[in-house]
C-alpha positions in Angstrom: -17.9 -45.3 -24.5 -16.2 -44.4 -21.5 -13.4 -41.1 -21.6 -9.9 -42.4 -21.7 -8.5 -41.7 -18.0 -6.1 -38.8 -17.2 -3.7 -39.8 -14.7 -4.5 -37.2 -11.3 -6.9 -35.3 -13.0 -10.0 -34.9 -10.7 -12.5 -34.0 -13.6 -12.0 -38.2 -14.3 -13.7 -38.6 -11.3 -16.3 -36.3 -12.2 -16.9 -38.1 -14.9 -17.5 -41.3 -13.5 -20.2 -39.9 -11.0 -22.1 -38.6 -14.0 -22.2 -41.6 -16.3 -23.1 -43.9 -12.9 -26.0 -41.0 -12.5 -27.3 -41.1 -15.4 -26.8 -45.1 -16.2 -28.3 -46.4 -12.7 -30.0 -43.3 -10.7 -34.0 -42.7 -10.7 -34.8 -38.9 -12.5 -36.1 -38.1 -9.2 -32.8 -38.3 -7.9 -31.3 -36.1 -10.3 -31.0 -32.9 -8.7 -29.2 -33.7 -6.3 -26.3 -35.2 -8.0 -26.5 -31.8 -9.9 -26.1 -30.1 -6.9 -23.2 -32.0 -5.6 -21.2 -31.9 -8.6 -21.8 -28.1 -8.6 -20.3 -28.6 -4.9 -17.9 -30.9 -6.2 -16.3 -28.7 -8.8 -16.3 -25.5 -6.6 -14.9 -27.0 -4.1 -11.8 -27.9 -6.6 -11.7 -24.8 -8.3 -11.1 -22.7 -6.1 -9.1 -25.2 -3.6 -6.5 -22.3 -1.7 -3.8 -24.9 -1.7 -3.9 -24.8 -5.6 -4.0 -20.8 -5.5 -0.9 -18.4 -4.3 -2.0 -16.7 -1.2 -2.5 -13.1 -0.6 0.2 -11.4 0.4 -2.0 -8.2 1.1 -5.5 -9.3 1.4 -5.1 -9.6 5.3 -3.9 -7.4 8.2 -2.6 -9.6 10.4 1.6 -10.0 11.5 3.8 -11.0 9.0 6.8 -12.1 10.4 10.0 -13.3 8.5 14.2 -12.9 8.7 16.1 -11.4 6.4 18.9 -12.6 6.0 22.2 -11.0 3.7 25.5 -9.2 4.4 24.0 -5.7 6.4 27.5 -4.4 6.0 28.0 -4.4 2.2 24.1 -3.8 1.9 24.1 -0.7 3.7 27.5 0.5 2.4 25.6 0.5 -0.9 23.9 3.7 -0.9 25.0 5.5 -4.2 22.7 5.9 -7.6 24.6 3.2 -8.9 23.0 0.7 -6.4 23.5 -3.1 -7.1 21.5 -5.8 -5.4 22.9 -8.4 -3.2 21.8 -11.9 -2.5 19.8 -12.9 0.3 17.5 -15.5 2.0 13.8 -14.9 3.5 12.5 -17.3 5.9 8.9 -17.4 7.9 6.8 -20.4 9.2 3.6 -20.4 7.6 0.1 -21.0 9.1 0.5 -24.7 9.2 3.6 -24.5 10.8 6.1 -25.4 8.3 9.7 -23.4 7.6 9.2 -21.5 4.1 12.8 -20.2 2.4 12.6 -17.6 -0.3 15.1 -16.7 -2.4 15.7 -13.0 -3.6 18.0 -10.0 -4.0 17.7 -6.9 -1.6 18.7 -3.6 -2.8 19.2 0.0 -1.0 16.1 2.1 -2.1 14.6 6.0 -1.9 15.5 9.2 -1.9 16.2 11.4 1.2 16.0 8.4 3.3 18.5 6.7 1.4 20.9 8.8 3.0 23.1 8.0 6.1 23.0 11.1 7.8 18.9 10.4 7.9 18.3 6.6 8.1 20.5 4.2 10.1 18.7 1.9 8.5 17.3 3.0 4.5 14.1 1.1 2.9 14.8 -1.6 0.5 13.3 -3.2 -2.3 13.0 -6.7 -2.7 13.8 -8.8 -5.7 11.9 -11.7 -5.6 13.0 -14.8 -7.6 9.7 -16.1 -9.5 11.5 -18.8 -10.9 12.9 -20.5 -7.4 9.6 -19.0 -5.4 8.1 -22.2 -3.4 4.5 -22.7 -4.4 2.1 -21.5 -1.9 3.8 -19.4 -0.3 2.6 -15.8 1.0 5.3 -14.7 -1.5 4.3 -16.4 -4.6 3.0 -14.3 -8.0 5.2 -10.9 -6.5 8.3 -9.4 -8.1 9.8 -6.4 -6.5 8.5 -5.2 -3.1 9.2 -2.2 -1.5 10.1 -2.5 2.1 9.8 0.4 4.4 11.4 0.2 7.4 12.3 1.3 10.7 14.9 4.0 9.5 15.0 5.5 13.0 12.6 4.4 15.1 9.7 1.4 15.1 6.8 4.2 16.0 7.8 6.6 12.7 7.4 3.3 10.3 4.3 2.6 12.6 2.5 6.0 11.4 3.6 5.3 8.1 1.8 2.4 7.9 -1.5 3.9 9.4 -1.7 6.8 6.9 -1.1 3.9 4.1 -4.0 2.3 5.6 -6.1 5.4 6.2 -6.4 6.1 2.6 -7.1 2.2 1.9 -10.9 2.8 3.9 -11.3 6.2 1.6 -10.7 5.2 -2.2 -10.2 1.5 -3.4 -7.4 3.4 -5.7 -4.9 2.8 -2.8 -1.9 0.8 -2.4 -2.6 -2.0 -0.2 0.6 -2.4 3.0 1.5 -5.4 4.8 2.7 -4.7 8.8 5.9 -6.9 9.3 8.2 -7.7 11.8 11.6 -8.7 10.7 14.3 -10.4 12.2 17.4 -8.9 10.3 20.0 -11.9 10.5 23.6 -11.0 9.2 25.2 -13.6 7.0 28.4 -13.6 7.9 27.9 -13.3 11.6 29.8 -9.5 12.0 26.1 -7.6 12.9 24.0 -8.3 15.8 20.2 -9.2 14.9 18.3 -7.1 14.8 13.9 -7.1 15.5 12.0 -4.2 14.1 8.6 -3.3 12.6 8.4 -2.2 8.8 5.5 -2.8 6.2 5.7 -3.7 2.6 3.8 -2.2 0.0 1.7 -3.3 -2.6 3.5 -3.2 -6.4 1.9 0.0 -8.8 1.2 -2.7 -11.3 -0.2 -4.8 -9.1 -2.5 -2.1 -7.4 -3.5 -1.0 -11.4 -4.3 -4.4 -12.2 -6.4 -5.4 -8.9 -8.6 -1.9 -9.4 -9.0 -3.0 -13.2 -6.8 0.3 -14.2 -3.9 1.6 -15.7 -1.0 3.1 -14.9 -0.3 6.1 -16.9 3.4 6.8 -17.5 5.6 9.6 -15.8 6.2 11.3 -18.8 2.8 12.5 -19.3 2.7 15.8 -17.9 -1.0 16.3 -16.7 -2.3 19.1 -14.4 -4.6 19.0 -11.3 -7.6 20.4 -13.1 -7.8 17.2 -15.9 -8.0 14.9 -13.2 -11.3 13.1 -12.2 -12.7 16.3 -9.9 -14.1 14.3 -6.9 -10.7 12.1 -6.7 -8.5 15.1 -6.9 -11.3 16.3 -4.2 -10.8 13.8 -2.0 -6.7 13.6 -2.6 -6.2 17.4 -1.7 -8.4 16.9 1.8 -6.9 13.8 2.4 -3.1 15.6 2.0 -4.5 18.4 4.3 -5.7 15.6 6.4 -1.9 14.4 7.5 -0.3 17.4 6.9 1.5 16.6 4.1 3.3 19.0 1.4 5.5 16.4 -0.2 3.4 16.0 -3.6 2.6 16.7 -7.1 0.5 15.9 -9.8 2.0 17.6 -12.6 5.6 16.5 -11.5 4.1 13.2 -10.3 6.3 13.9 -7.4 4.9 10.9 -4.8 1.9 10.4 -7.2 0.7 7.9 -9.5 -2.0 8.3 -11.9 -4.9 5.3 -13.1 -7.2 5.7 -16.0 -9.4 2.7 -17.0 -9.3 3.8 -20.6 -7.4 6.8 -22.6 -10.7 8.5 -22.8 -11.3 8.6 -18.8 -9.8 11.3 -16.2 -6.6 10.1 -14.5 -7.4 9.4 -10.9 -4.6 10.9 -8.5 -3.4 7.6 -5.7 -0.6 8.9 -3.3 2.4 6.9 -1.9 5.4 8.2 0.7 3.7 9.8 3.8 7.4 10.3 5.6 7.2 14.1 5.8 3.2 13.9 6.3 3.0 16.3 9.9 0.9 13.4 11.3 3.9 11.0 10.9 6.7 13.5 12.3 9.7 12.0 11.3 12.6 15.0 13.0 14.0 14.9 9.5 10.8 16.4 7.1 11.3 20.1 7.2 8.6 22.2 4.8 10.1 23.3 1.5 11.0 27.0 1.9 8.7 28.6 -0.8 5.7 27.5 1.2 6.6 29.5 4.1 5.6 26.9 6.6 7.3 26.7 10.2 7.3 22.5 10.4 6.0 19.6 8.4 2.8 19.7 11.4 1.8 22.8 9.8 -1.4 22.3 7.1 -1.2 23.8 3.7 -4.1 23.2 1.3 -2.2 22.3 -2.0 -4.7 22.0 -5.0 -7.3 24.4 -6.5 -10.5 25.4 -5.4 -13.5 22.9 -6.5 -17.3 23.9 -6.7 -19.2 23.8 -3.6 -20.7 20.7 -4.0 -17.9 19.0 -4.6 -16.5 20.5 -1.5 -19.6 19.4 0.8 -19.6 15.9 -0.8 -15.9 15.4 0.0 -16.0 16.5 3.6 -19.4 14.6 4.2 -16.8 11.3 3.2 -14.1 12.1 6.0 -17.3 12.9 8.5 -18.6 9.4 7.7 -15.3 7.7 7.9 -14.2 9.7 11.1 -15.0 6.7 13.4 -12.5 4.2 11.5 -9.8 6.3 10.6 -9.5 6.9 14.6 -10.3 3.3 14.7 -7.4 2.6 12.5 -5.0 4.3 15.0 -6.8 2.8 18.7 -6.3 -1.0 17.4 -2.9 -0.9 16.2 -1.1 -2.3 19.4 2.6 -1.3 18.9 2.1 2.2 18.3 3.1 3.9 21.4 1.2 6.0 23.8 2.8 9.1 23.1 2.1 8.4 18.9 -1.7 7.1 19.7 -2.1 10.5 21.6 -0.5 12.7 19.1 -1.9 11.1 15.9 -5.4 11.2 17.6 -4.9 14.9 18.5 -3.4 15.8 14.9 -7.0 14.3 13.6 -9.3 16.2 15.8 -7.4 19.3 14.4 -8.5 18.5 10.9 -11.8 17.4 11.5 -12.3 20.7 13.8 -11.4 23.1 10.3 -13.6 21.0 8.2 -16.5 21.3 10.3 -16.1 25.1 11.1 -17.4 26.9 8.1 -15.5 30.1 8.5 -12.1 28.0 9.0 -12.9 25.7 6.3 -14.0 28.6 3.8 -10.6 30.5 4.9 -8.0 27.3 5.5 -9.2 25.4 2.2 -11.5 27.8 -0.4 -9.7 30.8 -0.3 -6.4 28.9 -0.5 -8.0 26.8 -3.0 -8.6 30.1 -5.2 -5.2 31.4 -4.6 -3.9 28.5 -6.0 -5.6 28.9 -8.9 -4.4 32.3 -9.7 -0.5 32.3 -8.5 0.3 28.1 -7.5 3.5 28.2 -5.9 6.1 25.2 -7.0 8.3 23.4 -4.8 12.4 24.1 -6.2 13.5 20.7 -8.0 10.5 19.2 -8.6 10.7 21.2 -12.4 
């Protein structure tokens, strides 16, 4: 007795190719109706028109307006913040206009002031219930959007460090390059076209590495942390030239654990006072004695020498793509190609110098250990 039909549902269809198969086709024949049903129902399942895209899974261009009132959005720098209504268009891959409703609000910390950025990050408030299906957009909440602040080429090496760490540990949050046309609505700003990324949501990134997020109130020190993560966080730090961090404050940090049992794994976010960006705001904290933000400082404890030589052997491997990452991003100017690529060869000279790398990491490693100095208002 034949199924009672569903009205659209493909799996009917299905159905009527294996009852004709197996009423009217030879045995013979049989494996190959298997093997196109097997086609068949692949094919359906994992049809991308029926699944919501990607927002980070690619690197290419994403281009949209923004558009909301600039002038009472960027008035609207206080910790009381509220968000304000707003309108994101794009044209999608076939062509077709896309509108997404959301809220935008004023985010950060240092940035968030006017004296520093013209123009602060935000964080955008997707509407899940109004989001058009499909869409580039569809399953995210709140994005954070960092953007131009001063100038295009500071948001530019930003975005590069994000994607530096990406190629070194899968526990990374995954950035989007945009370009966004910044469309006042009520007509009293001039648009405005300028480079910023998004970044990947902390519950997103936990989920996607089958983790979980541990929460800020758990006070845990560098030395409980899984060793060869912490290993390759320190260098990595050292790497850019960046002081702005810390585990046990979870100042800029975040922490994963697949389960209670396992050792938190240290991922890193805000690279704006990293000495490879060089944004002319990041000044060194006083304590650490440093004369600018391009000045290294190893920041975590000492680890055993294996665990040294294992970590630096990962940065020699990747050496040629991180330079790679820098040499194929096209809007990144001359000047910031030259200086990002010369701030690089610096590190990967101390690494690979056994007496500089013994004195510039181990020692400081040790001293650590014994007398860690802590940045003022991070307690």
């Amino acid at each position: 007795m034949a199924a009672p039909r569903k009205s659209n549902d493909w799996r009917y269809g299905l159905y009527l190719v294996v009852l004709a198969a197996l009423l009217y086709l030879p045995q013979q024949g049989m494996a190959q109706v298997y093997a196109t049903l097997r086609s068949a129902t692949s094919a359906q399942l994992h049809n991308p028109a029926a699944k919501p895209q990607d927002l980070f899974s690619e690197d290419s261009l994403l281009k949209f307006t923004l558009v909301v009132n600039y002038q009472r959005l960027l008035k609207d720098r206080g910790e009381e913040r509220n968000y304000h209504t707003a309108t994101l268009s794009y044209v999608d891959s076939a062509g077709t206009a896309v509108q997404v409703p959301l809220r935008v609000m004023v985010r950060g910390n240092r940035r968030r002031d006017v004296t520093v950025c013209r123009f602060p990050p935000l964080m955008l408030n997707l509407i899940r219930k109004e989001m058009p299906k499909g869409t580039v957009f569809e399953g995210q909440n709140k994005l954070k959007l960092v953007t131009h602040c001063i100038d295009d080429d500071y948001v530019l090496r930003e975005y590069l460090v994000y994607k530096v760490y990406n190629l070194l540990a899968e526990e990374s949050f995954r950035v989007r390059l945009c370009q966004v046309t910044y469309a006042d609505s009520v007509g009293r700003r001039k648009e405005e076209v300028r480079f910023a990324f998004l970044i990947e949501d902390d519950k997103s990134m936990a989920k996607r590495t089958n983790m979980k997020l541990i929460p800020e109130e758990r006070r845990i020190a560098m030395d409980y942390l899984d060793q060869k993560a912490m290993a390759r966080l320190a260098l990595f730090q050292y790497m850019i030239g960046n002081t702005d961090w810390s585990v046990p404050y979870r100042h800029n940090i975040d922490l994963l654990a697949p389960d209670s049992l396992s050792a938190p794994i240290p991922v890193p976010f805000d690279f704006d006072y990293a000495g490879i960006v060089g944004t002319p705001y990041a000044v060194p904290p006083p304590e650490l004695g440093l004369a600018s933000v391009k000045q290294r400082l190893y920041r975590a404890y000492s680890f055993p020498e294996n665990v040294h030589r294992e970590t630096v052997n990962i940065f020699n491997s990747f050496r040629t793509p991180i330079y790679a990452v820098y040499r194929q991003c096209e809007p990144l100017s001359k000047s910031g190609l030259r200086q990002s690529l010369s701030y690089l060869d610096g590190f990967y000279d101390i690494i690979n110098h056994p007496r500089k790398f013994e004195r510039e990491i181990v020692k400081v490693g040790e001293r650590n250990e014994k007398a860690y100095v802590t940045v003022r208002g991070l307690k």
